[in-house]
FILO-146259 format. One record per atom (N, C-alpha, C): x negated, y negated, z. Coordinates in pm, whole numbers, padded with zeros to 5 digits, always signed. Layout:
<atoms>
XYZ...
</atoms>
This chain:
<atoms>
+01940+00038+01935+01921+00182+01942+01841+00230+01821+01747+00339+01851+01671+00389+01740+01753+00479+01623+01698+00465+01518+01822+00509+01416+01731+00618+01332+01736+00748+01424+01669+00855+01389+01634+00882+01215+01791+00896+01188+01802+00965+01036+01677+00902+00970+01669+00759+00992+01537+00666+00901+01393+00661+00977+01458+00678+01086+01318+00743+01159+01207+00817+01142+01293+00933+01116+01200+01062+01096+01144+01071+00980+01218+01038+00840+01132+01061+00732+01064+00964+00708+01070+00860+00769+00944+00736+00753+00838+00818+00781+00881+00836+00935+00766+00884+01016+00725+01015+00971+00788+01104+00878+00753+01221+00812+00635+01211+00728+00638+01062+00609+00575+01039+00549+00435+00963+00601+00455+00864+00676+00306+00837+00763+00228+00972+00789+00324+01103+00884+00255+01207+00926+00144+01307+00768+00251+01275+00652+00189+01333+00538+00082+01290+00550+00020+01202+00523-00062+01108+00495-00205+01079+00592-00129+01069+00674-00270+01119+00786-00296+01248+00833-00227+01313+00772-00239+01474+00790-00348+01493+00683-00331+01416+00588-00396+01500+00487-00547+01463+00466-00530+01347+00506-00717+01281+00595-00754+01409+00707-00738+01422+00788-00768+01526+00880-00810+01697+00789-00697+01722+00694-00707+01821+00624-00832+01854+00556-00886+01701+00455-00964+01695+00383-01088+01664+00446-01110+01612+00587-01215+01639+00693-01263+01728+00714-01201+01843+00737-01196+01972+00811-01191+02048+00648-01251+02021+00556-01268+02081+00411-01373+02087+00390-01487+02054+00480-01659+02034+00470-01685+02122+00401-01626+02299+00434-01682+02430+00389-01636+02469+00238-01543+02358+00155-01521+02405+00035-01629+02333-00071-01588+02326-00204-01709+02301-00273-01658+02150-00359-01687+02071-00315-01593+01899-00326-01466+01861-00350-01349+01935-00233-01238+01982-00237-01169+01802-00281-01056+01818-00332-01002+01687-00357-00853+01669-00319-00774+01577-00250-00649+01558-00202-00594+01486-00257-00458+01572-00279-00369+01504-00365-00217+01525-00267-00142+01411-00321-00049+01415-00249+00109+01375-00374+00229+01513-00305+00324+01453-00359+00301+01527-00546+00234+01613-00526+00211+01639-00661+00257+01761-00685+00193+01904-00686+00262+02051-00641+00313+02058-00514+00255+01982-00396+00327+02029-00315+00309+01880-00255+00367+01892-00063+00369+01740-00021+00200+01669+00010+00085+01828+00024-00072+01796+00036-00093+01913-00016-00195+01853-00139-00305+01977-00209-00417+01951-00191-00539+02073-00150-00623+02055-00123-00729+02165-00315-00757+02095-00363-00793+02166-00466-00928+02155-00487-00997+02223-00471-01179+02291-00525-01182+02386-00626-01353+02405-00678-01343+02484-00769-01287+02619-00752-01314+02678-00644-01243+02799-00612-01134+02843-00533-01058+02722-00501-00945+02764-00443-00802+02656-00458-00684+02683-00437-00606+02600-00478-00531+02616-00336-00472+02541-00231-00403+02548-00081-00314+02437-00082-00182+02471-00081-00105+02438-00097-00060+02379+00036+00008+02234+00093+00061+02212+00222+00239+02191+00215+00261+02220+00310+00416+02137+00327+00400+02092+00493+00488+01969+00491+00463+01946+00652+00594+01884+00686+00625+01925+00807+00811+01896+00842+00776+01831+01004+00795+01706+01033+00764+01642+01119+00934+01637+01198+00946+01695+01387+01051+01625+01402+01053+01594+01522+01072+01401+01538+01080+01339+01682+01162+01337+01731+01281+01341+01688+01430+01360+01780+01432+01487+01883+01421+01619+01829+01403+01733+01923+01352+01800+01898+01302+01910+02017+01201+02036+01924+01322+02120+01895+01274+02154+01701+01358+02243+01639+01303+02375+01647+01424+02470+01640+01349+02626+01633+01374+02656+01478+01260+02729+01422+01247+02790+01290+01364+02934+01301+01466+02916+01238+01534+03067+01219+01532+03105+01080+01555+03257+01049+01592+03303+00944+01640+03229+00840+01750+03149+00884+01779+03063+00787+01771+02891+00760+01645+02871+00841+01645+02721+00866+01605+02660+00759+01666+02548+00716+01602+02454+00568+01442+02445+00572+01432+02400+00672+01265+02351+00694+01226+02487+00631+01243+02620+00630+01165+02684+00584+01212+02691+00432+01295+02719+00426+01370+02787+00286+01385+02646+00148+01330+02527+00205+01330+02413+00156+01174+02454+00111+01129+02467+00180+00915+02520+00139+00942+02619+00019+00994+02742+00069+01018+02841-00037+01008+02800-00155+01145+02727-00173+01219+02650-00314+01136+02619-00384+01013+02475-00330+00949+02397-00355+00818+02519-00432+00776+02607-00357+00668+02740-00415+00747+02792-00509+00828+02860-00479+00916+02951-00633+00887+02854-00699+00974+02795-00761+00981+02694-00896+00840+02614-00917+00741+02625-00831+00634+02591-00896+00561+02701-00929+00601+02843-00891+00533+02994-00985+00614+02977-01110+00764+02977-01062+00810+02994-01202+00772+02917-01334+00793+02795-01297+00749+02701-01351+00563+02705-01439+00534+02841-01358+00340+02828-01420+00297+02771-01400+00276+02665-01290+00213+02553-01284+00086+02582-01124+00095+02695-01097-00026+02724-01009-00023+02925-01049-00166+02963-01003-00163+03076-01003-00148+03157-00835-00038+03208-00842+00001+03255-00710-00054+03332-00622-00158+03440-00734-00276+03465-00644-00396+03453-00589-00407+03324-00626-00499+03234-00615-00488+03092-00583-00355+03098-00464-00339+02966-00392-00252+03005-00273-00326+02931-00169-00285+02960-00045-00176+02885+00009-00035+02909+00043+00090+02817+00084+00108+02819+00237+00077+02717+00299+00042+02673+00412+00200+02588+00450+00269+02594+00559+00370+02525+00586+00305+02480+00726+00302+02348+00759+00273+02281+00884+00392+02229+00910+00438+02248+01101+00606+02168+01095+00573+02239+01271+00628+02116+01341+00650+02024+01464+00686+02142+01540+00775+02181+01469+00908+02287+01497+00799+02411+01567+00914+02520+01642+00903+02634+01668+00921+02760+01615+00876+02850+01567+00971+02924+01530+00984+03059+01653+01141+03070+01624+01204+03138+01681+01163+03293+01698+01116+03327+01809+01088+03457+01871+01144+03606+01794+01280+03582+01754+01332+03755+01707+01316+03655+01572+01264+03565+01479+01256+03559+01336+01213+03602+01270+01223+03635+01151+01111+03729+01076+00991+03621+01044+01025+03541+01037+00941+03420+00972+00829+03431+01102+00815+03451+01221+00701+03516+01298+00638+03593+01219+00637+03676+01156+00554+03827+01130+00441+03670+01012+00465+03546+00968+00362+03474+00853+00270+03467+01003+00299+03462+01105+00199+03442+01190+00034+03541+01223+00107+03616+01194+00046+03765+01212-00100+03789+01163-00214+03778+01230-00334+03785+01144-00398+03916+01135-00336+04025+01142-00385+04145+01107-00273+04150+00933-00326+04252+00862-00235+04275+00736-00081+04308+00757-00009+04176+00709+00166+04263+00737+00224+04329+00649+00340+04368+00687+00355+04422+00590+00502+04345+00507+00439+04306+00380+00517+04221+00293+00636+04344+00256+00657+04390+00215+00777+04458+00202+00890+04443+00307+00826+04442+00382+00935+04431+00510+01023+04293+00538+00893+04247+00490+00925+04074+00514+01016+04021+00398+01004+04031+00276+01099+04065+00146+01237+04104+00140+01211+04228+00241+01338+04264+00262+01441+04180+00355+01356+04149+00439+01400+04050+00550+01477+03921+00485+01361+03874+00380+01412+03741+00293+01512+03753+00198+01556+03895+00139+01664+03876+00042+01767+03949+00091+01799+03992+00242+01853+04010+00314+01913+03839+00345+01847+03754+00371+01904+03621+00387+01954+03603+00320+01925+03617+00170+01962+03499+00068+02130+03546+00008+02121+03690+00073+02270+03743+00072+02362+03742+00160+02293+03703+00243+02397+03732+00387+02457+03564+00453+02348+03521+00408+02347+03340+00435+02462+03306+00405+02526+03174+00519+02649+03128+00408+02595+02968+00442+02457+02933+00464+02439+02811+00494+02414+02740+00311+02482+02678+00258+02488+02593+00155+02413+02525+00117+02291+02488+00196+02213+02401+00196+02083+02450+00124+02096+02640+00181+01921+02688+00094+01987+02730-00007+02108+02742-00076+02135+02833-00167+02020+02785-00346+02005+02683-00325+01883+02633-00395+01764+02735-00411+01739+02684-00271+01627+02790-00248+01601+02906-00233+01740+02992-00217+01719+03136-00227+01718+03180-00425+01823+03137-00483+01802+03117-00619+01653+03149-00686+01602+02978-00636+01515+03002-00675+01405+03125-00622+01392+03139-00491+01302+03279-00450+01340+03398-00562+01496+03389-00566+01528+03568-00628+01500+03559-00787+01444+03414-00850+01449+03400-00987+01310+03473-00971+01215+03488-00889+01060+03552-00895+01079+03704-00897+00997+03789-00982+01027+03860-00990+00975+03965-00831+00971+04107-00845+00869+04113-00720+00715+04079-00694+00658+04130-00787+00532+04115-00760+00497+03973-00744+00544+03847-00812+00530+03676-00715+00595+03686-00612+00705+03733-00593+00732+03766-00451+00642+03825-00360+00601+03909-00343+00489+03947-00245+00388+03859-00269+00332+03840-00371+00228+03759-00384+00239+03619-00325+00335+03539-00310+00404+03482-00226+00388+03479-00099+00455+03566-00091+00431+03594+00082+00320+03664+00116+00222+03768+00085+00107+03781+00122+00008+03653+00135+00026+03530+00043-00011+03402+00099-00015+03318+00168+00118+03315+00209+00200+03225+00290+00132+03229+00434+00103+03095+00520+00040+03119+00623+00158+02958+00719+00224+02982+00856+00301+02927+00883+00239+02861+01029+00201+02781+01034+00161+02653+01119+00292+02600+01199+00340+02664+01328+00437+02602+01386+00420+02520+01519+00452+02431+01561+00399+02404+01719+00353+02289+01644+00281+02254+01536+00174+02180+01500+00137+02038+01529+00022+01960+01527-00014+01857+01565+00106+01749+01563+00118+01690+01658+00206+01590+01642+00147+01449+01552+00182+01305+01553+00148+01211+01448+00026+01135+01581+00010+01165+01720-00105+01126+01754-00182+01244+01787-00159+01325+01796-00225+01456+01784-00312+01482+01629-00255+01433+01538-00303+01442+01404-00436+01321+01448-00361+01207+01481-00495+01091+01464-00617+01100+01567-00573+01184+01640-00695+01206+01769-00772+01318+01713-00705+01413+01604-00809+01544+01525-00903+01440+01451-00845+01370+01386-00882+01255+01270-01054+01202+01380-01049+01177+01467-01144+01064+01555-01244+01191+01628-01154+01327+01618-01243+01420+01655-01385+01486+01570-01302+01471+01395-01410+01510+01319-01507+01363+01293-01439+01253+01305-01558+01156+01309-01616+01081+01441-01616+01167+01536-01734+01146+01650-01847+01104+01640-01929+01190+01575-02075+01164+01527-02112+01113+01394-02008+01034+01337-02026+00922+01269-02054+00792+01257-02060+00739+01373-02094+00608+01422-02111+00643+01575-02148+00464+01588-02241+00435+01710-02155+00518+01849-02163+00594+01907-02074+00581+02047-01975+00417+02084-01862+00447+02157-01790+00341+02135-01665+00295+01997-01745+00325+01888-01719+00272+01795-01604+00387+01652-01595+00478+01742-01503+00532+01667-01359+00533+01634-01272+00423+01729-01096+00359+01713-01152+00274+01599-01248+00199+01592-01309+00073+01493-01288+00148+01346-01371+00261+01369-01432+00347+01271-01237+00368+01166-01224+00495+01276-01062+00526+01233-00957+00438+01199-00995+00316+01251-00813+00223+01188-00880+00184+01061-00987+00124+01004-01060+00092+00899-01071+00231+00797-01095+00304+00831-01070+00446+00736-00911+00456+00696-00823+00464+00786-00686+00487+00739-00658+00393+00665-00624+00257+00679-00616+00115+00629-00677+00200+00478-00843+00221+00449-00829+00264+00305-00771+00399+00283-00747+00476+00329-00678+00567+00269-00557+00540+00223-00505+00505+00353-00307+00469+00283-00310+00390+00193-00409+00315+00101-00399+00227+00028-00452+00339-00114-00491+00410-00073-00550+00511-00216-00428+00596-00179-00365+00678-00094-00249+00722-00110-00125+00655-00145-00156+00565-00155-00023+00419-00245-00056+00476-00413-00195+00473-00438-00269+00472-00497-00235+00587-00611-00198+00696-00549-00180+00855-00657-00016+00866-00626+00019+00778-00513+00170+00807-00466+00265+00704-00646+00108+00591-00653+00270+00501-00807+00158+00541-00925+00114+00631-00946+00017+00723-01050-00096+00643-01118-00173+00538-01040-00268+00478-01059-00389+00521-01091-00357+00642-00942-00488+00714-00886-00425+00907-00931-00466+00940-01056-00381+01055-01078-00482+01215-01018-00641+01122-01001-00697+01228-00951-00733+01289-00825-00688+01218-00732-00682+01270-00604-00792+01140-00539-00805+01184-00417-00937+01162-00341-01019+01288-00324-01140+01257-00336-01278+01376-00326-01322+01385-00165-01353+01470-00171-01459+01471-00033-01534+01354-00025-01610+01378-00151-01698+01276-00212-01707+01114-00139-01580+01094-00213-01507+00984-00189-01515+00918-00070-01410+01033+00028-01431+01038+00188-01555+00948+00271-01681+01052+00252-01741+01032+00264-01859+00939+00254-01833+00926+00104-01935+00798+00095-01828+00611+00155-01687+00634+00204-01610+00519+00285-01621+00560+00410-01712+00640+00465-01703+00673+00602-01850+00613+00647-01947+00635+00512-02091+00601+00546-02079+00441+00556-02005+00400+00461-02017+00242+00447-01917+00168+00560-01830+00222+00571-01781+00139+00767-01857+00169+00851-01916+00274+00864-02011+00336+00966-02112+00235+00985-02195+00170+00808-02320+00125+00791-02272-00060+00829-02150-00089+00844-02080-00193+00867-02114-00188+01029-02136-00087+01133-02138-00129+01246-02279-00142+01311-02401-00102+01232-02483-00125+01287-02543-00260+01292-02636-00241+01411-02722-00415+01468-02758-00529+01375-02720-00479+01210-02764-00570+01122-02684-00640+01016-02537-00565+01071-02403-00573+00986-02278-00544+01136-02182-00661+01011-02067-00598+01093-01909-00593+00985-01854-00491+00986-01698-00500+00911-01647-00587+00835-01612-00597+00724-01545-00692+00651-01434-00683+00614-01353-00715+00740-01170-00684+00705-01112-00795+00595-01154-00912+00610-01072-01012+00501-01173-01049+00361-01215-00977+00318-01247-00978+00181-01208-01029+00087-01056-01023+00053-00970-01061-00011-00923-01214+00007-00937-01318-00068-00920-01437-00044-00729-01439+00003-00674-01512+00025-00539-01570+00091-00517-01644-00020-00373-01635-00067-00273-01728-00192-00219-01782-00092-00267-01911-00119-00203-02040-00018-00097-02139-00119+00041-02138-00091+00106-02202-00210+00102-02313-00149+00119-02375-00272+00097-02560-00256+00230-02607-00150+00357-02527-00133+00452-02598-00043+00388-02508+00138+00259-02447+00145+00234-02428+00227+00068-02569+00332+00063-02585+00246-00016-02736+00259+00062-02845+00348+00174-02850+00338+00220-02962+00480+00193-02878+00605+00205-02774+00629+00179-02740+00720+00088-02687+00818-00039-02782+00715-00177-02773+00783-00227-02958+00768-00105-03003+00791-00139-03153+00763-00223-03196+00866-00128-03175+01022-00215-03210+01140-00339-03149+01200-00406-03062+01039-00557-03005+01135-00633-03086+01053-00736-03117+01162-00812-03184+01192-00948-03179+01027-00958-03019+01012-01034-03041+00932-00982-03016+00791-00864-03040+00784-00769-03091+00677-00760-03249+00660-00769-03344+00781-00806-03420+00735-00913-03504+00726-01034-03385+00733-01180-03429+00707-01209-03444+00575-01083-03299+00532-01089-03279+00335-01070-03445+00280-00939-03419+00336-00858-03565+00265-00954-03685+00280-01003-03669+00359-01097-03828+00394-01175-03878+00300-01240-03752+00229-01324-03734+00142-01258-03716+00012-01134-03682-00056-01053-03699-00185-01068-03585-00200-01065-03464-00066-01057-03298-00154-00906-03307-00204-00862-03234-00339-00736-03198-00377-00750-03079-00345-00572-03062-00415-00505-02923-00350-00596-02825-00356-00654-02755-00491-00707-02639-00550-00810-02588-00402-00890-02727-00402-01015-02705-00249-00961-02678-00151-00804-02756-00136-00753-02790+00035-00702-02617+00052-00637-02511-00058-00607-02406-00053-00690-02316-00036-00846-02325-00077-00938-02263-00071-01018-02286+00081-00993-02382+00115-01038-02416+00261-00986-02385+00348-00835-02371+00378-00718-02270+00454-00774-02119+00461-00812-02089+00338-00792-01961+00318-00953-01942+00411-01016-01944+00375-01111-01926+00433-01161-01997+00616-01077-02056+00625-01064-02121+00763-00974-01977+00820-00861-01952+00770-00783-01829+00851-00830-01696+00844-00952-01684+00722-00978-01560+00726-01100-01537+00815-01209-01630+00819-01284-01650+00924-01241-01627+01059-01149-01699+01125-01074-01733+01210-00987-01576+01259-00914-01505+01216-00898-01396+01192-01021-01267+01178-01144-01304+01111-01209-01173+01172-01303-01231+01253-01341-01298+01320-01386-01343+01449-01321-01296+01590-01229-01313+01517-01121-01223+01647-01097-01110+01639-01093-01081+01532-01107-00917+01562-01262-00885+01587-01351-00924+01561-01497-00834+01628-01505-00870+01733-01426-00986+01824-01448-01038+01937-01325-00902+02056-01184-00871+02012-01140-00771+02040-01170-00642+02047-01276-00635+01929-01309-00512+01925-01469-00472+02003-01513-00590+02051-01640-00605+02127-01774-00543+02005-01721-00585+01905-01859-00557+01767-01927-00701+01781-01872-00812+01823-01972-00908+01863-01948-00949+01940-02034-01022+02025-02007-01133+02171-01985-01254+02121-01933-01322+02259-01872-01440+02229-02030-01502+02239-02130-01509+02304-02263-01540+02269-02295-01558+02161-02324-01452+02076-02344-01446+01915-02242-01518+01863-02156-01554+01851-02065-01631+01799-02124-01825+01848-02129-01786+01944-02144-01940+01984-02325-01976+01932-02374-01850+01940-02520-01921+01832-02507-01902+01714-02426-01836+01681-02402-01829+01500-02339-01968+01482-02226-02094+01562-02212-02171+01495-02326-02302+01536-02411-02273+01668-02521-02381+01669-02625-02403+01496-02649-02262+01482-02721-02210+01392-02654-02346+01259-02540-02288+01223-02441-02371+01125-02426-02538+01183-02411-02544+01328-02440-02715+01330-02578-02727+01299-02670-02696+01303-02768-02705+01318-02828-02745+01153-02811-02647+01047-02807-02676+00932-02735-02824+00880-02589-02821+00915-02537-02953+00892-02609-03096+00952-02677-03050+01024-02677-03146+01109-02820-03271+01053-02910-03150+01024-03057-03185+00883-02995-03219+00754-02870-03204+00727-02885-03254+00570-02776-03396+00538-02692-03360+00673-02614-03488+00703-02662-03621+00712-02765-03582+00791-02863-03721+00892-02932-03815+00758-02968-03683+00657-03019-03744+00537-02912-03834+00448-02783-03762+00449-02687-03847+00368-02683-03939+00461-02622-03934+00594-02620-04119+00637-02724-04200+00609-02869-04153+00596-02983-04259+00529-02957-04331+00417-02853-04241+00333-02863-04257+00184-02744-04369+00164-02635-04382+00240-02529-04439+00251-02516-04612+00299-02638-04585+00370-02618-04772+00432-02598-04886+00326-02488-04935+00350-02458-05012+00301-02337-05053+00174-02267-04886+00186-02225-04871+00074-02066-04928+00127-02002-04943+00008-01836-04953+00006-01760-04859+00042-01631-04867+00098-01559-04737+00109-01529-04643+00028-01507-04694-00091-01476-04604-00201-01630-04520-00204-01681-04603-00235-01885-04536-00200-01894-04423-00097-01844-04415-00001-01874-04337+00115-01797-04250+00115-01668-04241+00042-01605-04118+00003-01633-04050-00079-01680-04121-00168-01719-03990-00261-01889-03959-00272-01938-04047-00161-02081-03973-00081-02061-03861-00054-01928-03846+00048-01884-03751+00141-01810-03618+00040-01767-03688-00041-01684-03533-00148-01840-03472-00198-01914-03554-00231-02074-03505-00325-02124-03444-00209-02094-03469-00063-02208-03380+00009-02144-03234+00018-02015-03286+00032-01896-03154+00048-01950-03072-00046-01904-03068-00170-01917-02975-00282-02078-02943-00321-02164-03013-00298-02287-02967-00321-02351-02876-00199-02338-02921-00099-02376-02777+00000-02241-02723+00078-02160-02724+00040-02067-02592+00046-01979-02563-00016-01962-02603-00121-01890-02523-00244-01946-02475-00379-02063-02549-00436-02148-02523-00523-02219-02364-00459-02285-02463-00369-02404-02340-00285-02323-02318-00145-02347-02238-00078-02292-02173+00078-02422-02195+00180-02405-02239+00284-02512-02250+00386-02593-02083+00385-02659-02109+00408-02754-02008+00390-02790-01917+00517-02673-01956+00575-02659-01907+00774-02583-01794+00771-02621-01641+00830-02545-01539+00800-02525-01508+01017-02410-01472+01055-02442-01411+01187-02470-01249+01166-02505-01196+01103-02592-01094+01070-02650-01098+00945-02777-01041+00935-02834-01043+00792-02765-00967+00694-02730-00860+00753-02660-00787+00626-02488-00819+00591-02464-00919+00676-02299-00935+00658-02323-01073+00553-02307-01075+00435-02322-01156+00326-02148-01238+00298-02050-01187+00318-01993-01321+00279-01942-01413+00357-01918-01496+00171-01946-01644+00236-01828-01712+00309-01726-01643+00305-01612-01714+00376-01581-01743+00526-01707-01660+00568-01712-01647+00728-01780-01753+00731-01892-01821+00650-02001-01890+00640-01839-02060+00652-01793-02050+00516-01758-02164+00517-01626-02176+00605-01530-02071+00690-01489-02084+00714-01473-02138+00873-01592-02107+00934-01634-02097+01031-01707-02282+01031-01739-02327+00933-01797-02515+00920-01632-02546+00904-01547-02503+00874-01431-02564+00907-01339-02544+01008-01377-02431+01114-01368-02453+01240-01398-02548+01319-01571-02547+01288-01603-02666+01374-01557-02771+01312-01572-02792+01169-01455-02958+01176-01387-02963+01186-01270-02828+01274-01133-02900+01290-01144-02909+01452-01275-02929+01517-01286-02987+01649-01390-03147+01665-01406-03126+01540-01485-03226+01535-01617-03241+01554-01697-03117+01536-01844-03142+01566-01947-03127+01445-01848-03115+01320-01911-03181+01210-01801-03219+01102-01889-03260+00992-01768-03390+00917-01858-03396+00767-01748-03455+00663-01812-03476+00552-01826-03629+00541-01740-03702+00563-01698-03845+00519-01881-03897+00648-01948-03974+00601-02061-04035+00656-02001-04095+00833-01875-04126+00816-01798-04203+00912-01705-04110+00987-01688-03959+00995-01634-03932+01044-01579-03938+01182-01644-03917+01235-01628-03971+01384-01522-04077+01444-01559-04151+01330-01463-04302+01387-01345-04314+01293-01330-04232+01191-01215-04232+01120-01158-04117+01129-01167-04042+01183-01063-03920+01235-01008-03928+01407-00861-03943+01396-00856-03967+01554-00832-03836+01668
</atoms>
């Protein structure tokens, strides 16, 4: 059974987070607005001329109604008071935005934040410290506190700001706004590609300001120039580079690449561990984004199958030359023919075979010659063939 309570604020916090990508999308019109999260409020959107404050209350169990005295609101409050009181924003000069799943309730006063003609804050004031006296719910007494510690004039100022987002995007409703503002960012087709590769870096820069690494936010800036470069990843001359990052292969993970084939093409030849870990890694990371451009239809299985002729094809001219060079030699001789051909054209230097020109690394390069030797259609040892069974 699903176990809501841990549910929802997981899923509260994912919703932060890709909320606030969408937010900072839809920020084109400020002047290099920057997102911060978890800092004044749960999303700040801060430019030179304006400061907009978010809160966002996500809920999948049921639709909640906003009342007079519901936490979801009076929990926002809290969080604004004590950051006026506190001095730490100027109140008339920052906009407090509450986004939340929820409804609010028809006879609430908390309707009239809806209101886009001028309301009238007095009324609404009255309305609110009318709660904070009449309430016997225990839970805002926090938050009314803090509201009544403001004097009036942050009080109105307050609420003449306050703008209340109810009904609001759900967590695929958020990611389909997300794919809406980057439509005409890449090729047709190519915008799920576009979006899981954008989030992937964001949530990693929102890790990023979330353990105070990253204390200055993300920029528009920013945004943008990681939107141009996945974008510039999908055209006819490039494609995505999800495994970048080499693989920590521990040495008690080596038996369990005993029975591949081009594990024991290494061994044949006297590769040790340090190579045999570096050859995994790049065998699975190859192996791994091949399949994903092949899922994601960014390449054909065509192009794949001439990208590795291309690579036999290279092996195949410099090999022919080492068996010339070899006749006659001893075994010990022919192994470490075979380690010298190894490490001199593909670990020193990298084949010089790209399946796109602009997709430069080399791990696809070498990982992909250790595909084919773990089928056998190329080899280091001069003798492979007949000594691998």
């Amino acid at each position: 059974m699903t176990d809501f309570s841990a549910q929802e604020p997981a899923l509260g916090y994912y919703y932060q987070i890709r909320l606030s990508l969408l937010l900072l999308l839809r920020a084109k019109d400020k002047t290099n607005p920057t997102i911060k999260i978890e800092t004044l409020d749960d999303i700040v959107v801060d430019d030179i001329n304006s400061l907009n404050l978010y809160q966002t209350k996500l809920h999948v169990k049921s639709v909640v109604d906003l009342t007079n005295a519901s936490p979801d609101f009076w929990k926002t409050i809290r969080v604004w008071s004590e950051n006026i009181s506190g001095k730490l924003l100027d109140v008339e000069n920052t906009v407090f935005t509450l986004i939340t799943t929820a409804r609010i309730s028809e006879n609430s006063f908390i309707k009239k934040f809806q209101e886009p003609v001028k309301r009238d804050n007095k009324d609404i004031l009255k309305d609110m410290l009318d709660v904070t006296t009449s309430s016997s719910n225990l839970t805002n007494k926090s938050a009314y506190d803090a509201f009544k510690k403001l004097n009036e004039g942050q009080q109105l100022a307050l609420i003449d700001n306050i703008c209340i987002l109810d009904s609001g995007l759900s967590i695929d409703e958020a990611l389909n706004g997300v794919k809406n503002e980057l439509r005409f960012s890449c090729s047709p087709g190519k915008v799920d590609s576009l979006v899981e590769r954008l989030e992937g870096w964001w949530f990693q820069e929102c890790i990023k300001i979330l353990q105070g690494i990253n204390s200055d936010g993300i920029s528009l800036k920013e945004l943008s120039q990681k939107i141009y470069d996945i974008s510039d990843s999908f055209k006819e001359d490039n494609l995505p580079d999800d495994f970048a990052d080499p693989l920590t292969i521990e040495e008690s993970e080596l038996s369990t690449y005993e029975e591949r084939i081009f594990i024991q093409q290494l061994k044949l030849v006297a590769v040790r561990s340090n190579l045999l870990r570096n050859a995994i890694s790049d065998f699975r990371r190859a192996f791994e984004q091949r399949s994903k451009w092949l899922r994601e239809e960014l390449a054909s299985l065509d192009e794949v199958e001439q990208y590795e002729k291309r690579l036999y094809d290279h092996w195949n001219n410099i090999f022919l030359a080492l068996k010339d060079d070899v006749d006659g030699f001893s075994e010990e001789q022919l192994k470490q023919a075979g380690l010298s051909f190894y490490k001199k054209f593909y670990i020193d230097t990298c084949p010089p075979i790209r399946i796109r020109s602009k997709f430069q690394s080399e791990y696809l390069t070498r990982g992909s010659c250790h595909m084919l030797a773990d089928i056998k259609k190329i080899g280091w040892h001069p003798d492979f063939q007949n000594r691998i069974s």
